[in-house]
N, C-alpha and C positions, 0 to 999 in steps of 0.2 A: 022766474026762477031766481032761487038769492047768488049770491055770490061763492057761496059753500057747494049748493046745487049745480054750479055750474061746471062742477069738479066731478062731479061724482060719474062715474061710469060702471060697467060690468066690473066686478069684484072679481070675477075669473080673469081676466083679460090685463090685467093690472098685475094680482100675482102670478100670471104664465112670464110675465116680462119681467118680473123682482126678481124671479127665480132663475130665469136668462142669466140674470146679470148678478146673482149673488146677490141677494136685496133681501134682509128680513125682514120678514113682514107678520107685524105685531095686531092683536086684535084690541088689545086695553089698552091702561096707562100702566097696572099693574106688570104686565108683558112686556111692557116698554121697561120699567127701572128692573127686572129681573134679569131679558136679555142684555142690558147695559153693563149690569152686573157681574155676568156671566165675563162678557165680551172683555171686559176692561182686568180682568184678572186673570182670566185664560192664555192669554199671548199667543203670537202667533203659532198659528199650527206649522208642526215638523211631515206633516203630511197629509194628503185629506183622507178626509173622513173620521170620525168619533169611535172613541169607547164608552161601551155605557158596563157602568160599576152601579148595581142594587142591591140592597140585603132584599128586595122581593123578587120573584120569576116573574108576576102580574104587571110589577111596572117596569121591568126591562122588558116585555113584550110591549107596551104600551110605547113605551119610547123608542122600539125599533120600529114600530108602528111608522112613529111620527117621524124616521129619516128615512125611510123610504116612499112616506107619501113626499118628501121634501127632497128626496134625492140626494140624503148624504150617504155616503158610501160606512159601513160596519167595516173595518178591514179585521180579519183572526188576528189574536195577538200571536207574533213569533217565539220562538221556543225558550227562548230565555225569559220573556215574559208569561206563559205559560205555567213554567217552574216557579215562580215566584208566587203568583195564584194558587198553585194546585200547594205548597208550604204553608199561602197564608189563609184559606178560606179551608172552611169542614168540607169531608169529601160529600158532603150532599147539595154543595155549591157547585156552580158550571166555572171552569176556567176557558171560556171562549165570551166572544161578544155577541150580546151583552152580556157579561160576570154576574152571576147572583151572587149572594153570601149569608143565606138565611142567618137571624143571631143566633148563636148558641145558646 
């Protein structure tokens, strides 16, 4: 077995314990500089869990998909955030999480 081989184990078993511990876990290199990307200009979260902001309905399902296979929590925006949504998007946009916005 090489030396790379000797690392390897159950791929589940690995991400059950990233995920323990708050560990993301990337499958490329592309993945890698995108969440880097992500990370280094988002700052720290005021609380957990994500908003997801789309002009599609198809990929904010997609990506609510992807935090509850990963366990982050969608929290509702509150009423003040609400009001600014339902102002700034067509009323055929959703003002909850995840916010769609088809374009006009």
């Amino acid at each position: 077995m090489s030396h790379t081989g000797s690392l390897a184990g159950a791929d589940a078993a690995y991400r059950a314990a990233f995920r323990r511990h708050g560990i993301i876990a990337v499958d490329n290199l592309e993945q890698v500089y995108e969440t880097a990307a992500f990370l280094a200009k988002a700052g720290k979260p005021k609380a957990p869990g994500v908003a997801i902001l789309t002009s599609s309905g198809g990929a904010g399902v997609i990506a609510a998909d992807k935090a509850e296979k990963y366990n982050v929590a969608l929290p509702q925006p509150g009423a003040a955030a609400v009001a600014v949504l339902k102002a700034t998007i067509p009323e055929f946009g959703a003002a909850r999480n995840p916010a769609t916005s088809p374009p006009r």
